[in-house]
PyMOL Python script that loads the backbone (N, CA, C, O; Angstrom):
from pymol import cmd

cmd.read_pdbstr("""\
ATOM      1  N   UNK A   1     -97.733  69.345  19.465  1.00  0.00           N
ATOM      2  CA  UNK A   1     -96.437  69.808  18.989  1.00  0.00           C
ATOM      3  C   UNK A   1     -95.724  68.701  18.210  1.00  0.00           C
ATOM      4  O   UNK A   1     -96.177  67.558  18.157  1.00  0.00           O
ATOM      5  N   UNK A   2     -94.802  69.008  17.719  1.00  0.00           N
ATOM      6  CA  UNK A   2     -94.148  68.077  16.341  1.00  0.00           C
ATOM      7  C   UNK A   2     -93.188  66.992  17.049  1.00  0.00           C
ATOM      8  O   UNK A   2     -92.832  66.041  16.354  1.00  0.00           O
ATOM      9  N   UNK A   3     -92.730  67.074  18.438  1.00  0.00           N
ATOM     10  CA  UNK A   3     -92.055  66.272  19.093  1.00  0.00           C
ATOM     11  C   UNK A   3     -93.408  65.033  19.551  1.00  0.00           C
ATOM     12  O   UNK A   3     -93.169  63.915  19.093  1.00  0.00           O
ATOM     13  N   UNK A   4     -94.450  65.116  20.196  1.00  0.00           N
ATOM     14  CA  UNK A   4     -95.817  64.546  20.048  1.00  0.00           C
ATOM     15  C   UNK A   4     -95.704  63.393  18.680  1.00  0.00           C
ATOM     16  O   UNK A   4     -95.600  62.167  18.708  1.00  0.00           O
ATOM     17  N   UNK A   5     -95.751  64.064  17.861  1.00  0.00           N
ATOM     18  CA  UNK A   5     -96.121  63.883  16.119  1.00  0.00           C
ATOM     19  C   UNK A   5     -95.056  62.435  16.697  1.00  0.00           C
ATOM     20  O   UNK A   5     -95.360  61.333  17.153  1.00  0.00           O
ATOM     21  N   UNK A   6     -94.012  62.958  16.467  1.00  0.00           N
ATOM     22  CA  UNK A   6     -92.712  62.371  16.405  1.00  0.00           C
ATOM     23  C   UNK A   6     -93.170  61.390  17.307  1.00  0.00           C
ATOM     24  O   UNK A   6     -93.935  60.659  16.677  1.00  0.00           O
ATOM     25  N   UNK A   7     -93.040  60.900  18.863  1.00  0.00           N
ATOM     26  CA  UNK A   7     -92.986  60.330  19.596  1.00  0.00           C
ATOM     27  C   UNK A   7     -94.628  58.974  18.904  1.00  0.00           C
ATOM     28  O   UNK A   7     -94.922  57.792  19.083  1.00  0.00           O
ATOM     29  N   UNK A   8     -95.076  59.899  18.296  1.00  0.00           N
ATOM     30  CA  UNK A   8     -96.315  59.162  18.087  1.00  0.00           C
ATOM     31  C   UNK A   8     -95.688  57.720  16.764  1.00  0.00           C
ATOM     32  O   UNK A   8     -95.751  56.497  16.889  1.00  0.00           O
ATOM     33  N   UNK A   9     -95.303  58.305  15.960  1.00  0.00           N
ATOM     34  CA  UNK A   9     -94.773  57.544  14.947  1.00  0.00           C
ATOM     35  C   UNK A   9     -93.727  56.680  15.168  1.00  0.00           C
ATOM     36  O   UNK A   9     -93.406  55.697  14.499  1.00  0.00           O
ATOM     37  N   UNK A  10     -93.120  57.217  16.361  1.00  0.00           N
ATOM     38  CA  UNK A  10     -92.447  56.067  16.940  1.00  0.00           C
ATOM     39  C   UNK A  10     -92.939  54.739  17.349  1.00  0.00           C
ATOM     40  O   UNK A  10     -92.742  53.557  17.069  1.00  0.00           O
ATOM     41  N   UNK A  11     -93.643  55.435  18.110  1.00  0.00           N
ATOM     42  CA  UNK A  11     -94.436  54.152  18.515  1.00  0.00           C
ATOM     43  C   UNK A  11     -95.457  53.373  17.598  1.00  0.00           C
ATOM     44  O   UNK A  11     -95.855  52.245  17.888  1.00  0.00           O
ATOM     45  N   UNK A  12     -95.731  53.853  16.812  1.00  0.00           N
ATOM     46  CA  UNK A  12     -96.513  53.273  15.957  1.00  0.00           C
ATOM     47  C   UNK A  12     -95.411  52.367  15.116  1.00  0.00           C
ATOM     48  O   UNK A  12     -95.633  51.174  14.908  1.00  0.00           O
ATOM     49  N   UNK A  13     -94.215  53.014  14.652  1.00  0.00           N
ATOM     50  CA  UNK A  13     -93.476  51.601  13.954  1.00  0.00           C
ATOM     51  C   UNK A  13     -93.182  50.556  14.921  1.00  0.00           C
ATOM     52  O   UNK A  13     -93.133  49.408  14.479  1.00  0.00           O
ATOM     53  N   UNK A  14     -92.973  50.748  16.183  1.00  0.00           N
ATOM     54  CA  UNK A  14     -92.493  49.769  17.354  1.00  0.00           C
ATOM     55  C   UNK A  14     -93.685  48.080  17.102  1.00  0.00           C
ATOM     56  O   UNK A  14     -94.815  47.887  16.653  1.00  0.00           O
ATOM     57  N   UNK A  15     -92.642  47.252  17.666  1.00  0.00           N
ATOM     58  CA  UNK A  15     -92.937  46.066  17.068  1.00  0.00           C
ATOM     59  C   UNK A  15     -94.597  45.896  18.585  1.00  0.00           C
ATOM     60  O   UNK A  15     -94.417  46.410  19.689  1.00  0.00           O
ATOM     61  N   UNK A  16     -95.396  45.455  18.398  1.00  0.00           N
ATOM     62  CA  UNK A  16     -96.567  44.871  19.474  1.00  0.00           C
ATOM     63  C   UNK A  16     -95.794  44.581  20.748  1.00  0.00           C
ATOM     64  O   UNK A  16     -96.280  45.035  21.784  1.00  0.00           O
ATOM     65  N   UNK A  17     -95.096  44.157  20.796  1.00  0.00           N
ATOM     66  CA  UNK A  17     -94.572  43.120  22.206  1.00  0.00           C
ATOM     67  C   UNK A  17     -93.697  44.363  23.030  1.00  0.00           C
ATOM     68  O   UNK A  17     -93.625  44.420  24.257  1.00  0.00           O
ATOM     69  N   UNK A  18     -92.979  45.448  21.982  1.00  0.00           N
ATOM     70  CA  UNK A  18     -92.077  46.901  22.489  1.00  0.00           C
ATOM     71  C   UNK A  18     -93.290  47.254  22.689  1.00  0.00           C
ATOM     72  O   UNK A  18     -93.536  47.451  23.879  1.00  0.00           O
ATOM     73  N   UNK A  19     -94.147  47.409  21.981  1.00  0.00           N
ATOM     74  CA  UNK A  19     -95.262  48.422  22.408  1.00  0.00           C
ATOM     75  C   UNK A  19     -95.962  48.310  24.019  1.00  0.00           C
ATOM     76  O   UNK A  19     -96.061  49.170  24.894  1.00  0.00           O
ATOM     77  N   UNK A  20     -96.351  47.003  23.991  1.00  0.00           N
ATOM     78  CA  UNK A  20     -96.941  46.318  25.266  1.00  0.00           C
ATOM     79  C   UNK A  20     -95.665  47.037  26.587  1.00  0.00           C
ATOM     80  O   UNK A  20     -95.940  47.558  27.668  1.00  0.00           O
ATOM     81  N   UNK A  21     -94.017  46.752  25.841  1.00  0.00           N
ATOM     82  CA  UNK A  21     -93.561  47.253  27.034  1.00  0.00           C
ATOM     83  C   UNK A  21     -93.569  48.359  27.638  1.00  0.00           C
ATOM     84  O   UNK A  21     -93.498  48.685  28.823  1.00  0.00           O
ATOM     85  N   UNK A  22     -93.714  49.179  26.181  1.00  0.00           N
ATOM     86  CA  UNK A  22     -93.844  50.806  26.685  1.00  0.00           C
ATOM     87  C   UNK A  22     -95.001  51.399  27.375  1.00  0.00           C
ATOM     88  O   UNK A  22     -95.057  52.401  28.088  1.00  0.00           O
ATOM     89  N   UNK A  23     -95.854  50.620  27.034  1.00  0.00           N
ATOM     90  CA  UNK A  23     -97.245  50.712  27.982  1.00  0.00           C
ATOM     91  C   UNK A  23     -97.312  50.810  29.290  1.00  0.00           C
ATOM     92  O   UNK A  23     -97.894  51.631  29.999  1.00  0.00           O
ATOM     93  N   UNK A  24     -96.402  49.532  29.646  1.00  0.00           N
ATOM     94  CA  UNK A  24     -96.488  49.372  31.284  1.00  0.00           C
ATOM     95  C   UNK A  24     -95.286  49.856  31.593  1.00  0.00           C
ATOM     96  O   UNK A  24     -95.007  49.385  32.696  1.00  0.00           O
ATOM     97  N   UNK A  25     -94.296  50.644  31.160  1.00  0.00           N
ATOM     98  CA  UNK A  25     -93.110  51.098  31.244  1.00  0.00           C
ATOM     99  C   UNK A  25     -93.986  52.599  31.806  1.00  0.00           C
ATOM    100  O   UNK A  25     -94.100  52.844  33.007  1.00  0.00           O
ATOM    101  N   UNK A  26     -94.227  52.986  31.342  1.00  0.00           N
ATOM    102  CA  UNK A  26     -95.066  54.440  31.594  1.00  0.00           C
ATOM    103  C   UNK A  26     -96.015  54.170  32.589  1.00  0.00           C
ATOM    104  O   UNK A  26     -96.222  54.932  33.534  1.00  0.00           O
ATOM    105  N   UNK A  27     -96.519  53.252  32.432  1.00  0.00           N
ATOM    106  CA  UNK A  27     -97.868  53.273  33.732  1.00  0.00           C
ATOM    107  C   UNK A  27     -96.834  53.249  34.755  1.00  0.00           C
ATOM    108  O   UNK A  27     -96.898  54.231  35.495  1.00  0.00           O
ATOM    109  N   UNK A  28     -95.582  52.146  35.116  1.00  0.00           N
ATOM    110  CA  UNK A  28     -95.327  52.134  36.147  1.00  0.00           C
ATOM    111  C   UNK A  28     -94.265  53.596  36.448  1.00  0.00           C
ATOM    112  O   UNK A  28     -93.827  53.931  37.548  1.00  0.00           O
ATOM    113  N   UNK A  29     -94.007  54.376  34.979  1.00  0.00           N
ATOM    114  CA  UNK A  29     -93.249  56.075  35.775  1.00  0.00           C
ATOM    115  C   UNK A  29     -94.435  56.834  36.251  1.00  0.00           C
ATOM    116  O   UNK A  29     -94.339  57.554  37.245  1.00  0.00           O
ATOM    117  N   UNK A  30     -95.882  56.675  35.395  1.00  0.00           N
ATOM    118  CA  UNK A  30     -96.989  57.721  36.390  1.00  0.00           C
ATOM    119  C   UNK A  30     -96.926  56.741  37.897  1.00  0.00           C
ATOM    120  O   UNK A  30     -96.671  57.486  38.843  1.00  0.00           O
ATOM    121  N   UNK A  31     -97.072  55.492  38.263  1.00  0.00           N
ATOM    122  CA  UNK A  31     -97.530  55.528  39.631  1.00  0.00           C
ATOM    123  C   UNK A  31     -96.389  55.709  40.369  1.00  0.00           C
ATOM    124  O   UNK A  31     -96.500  56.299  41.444  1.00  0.00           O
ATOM    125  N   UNK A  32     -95.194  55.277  39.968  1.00  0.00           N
ATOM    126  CA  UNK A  32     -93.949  56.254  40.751  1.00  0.00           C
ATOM    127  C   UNK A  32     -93.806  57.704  41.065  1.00  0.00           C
ATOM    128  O   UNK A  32     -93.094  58.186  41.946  1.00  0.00           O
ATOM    129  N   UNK A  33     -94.775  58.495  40.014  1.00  0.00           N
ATOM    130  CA  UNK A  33     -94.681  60.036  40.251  1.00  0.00           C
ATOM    131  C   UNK A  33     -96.020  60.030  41.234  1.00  0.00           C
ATOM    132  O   UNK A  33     -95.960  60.566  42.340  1.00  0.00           O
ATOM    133  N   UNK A  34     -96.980  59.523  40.859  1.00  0.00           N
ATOM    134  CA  UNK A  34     -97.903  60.043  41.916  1.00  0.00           C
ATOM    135  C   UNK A  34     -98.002  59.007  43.193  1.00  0.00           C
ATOM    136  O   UNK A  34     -99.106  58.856  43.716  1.00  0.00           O
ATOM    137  N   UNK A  35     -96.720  58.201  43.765  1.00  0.00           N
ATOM    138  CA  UNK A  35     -96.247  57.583  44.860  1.00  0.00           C
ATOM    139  C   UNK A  35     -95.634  58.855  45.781  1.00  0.00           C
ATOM    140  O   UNK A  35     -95.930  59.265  46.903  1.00  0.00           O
ATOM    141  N   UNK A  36     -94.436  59.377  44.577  1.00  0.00           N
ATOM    142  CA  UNK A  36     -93.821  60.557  45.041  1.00  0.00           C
ATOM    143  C   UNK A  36     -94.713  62.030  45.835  1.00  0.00           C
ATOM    144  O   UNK A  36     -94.540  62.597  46.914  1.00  0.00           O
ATOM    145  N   UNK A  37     -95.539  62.220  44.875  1.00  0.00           N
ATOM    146  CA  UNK A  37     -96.623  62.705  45.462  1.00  0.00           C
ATOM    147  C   UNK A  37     -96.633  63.003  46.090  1.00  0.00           C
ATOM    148  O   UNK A  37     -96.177  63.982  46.682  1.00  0.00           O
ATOM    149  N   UNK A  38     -97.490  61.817  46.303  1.00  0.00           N
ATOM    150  CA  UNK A  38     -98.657  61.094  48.033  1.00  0.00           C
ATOM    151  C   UNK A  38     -97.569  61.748  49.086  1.00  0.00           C
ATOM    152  O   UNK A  38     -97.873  62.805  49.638  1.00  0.00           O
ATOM    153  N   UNK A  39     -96.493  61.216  49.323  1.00  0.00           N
ATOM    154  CA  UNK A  39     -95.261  61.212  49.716  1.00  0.00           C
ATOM    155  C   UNK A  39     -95.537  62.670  50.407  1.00  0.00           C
ATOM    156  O   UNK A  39     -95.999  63.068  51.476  1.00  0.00           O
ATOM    157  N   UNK A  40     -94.910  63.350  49.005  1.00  0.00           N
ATOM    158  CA  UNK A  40     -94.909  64.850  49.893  1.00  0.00           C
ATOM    159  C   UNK A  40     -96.038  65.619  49.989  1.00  0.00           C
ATOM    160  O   UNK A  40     -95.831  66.724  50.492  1.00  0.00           O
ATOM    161  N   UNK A  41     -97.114  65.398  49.683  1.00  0.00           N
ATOM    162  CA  UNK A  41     -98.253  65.924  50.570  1.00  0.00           C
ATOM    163  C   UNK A  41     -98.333  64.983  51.921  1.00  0.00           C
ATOM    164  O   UNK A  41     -98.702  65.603  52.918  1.00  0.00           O
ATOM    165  N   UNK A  42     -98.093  63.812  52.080  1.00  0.00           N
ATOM    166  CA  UNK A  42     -98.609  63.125  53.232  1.00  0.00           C
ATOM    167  C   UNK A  42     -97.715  63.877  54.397  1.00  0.00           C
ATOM    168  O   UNK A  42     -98.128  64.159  55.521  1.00  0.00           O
ATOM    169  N   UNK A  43     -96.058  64.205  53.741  1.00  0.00           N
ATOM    170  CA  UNK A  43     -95.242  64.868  54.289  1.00  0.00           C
ATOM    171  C   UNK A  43     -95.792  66.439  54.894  1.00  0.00           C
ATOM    172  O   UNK A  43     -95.510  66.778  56.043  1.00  0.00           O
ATOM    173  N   UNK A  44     -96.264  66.956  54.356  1.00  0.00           N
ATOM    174  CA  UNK A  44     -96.641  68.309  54.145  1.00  0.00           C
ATOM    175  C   UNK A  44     -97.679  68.367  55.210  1.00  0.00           C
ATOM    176  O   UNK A  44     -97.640  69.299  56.013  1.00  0.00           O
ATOM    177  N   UNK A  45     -98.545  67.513  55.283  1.00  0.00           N
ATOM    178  CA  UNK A  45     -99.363  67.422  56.196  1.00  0.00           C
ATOM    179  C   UNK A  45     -98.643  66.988  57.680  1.00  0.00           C
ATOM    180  O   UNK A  45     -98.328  67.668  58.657  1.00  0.00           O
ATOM    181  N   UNK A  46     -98.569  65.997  57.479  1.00  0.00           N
ATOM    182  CA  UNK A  46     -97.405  65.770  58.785  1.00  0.00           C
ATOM    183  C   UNK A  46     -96.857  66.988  59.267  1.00  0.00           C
ATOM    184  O   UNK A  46     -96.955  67.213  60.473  1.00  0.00           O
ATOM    185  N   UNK A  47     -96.497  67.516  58.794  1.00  0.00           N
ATOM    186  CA  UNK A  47     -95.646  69.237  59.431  1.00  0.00           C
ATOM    187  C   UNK A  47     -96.139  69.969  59.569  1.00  0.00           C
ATOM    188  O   UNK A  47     -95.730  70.853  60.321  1.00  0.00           O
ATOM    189  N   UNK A  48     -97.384  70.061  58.899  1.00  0.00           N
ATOM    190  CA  UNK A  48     -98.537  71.026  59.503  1.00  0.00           C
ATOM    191  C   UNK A  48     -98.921  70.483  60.437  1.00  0.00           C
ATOM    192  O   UNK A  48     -98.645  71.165  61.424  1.00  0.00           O
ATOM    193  N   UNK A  49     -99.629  69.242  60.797  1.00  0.00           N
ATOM    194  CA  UNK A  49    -100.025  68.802  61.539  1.00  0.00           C
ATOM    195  C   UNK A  49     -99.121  69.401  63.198  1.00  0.00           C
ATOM    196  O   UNK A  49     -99.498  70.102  64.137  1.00  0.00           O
ATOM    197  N   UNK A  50     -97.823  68.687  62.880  1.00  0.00           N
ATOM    198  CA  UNK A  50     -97.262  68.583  64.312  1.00  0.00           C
ATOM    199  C   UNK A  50     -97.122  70.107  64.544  1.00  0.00           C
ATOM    200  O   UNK A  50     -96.973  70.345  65.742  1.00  0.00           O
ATOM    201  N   UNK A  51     -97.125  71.491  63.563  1.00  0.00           N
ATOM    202  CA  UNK A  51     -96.813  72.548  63.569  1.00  0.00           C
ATOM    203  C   UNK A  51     -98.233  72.986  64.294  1.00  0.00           C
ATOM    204  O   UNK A  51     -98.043  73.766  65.227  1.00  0.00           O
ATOM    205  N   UNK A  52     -99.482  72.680  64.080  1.00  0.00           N
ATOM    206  CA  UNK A  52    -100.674  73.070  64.708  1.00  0.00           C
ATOM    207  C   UNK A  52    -100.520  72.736  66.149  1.00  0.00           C
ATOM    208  O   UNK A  52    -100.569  73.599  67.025  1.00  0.00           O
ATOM    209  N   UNK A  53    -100.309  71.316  66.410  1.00  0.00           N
ATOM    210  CA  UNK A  53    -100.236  70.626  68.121  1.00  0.00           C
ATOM    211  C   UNK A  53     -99.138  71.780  68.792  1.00  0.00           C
ATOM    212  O   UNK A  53     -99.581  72.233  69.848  1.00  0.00           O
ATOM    213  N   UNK A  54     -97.736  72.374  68.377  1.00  0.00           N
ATOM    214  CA  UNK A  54     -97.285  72.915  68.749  1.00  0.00           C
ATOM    215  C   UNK A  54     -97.417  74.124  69.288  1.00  0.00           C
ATOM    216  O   UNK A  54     -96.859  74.490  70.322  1.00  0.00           O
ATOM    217  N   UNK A  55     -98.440  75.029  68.348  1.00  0.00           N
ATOM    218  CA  UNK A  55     -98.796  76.805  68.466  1.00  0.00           C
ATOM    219  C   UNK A  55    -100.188  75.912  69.391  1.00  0.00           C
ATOM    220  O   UNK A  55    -100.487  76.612  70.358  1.00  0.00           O
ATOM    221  N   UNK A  56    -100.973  74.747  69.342  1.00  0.00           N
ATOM    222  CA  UNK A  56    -101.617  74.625  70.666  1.00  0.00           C
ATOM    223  C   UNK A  56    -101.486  74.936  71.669  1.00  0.00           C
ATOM    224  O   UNK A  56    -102.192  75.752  72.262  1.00  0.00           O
ATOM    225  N   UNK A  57    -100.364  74.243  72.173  1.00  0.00           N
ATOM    226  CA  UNK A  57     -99.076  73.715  73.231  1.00  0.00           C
ATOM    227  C   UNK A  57     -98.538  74.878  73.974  1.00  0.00           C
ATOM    228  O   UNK A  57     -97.680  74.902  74.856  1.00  0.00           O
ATOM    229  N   UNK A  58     -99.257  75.894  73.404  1.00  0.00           N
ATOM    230  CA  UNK A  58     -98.551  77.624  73.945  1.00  0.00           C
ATOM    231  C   UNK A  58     -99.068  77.636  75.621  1.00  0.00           C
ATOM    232  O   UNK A  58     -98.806  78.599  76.342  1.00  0.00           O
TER     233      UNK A  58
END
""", "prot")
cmd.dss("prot")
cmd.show_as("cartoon", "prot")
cmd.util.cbc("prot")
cmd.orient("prot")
């Protein structure tokens, strides 16, 4: 899409050293999103989990 296009040419005029930042600027928002994640599946499990021991527990 033309916003893509756009975002692309941005970065392409950006000076090497902006570029380098935007690099690891983004790596570190993906491992924050898939921290978040982990998070709520690890969560998700957890509540299933204790939700199974419970309907055991009958």
């Amino acid at each position: 899409c033309s916003s893509d296009l756009k975002w692309f040419t941005h970065l392409v005029r950006m000076k090497p050293s902006q570029l380098q930042k935007q690099k690891i600027w983004s790596k570190r928002k993906l491992k924050r999103q898939m921290d978040k994640e982990h998070e709520i599946n690890y969560m998700t499990a957890a509540t299933f989990e204790t939700y199974n021991n419970e309907n055991l527990n009958f």
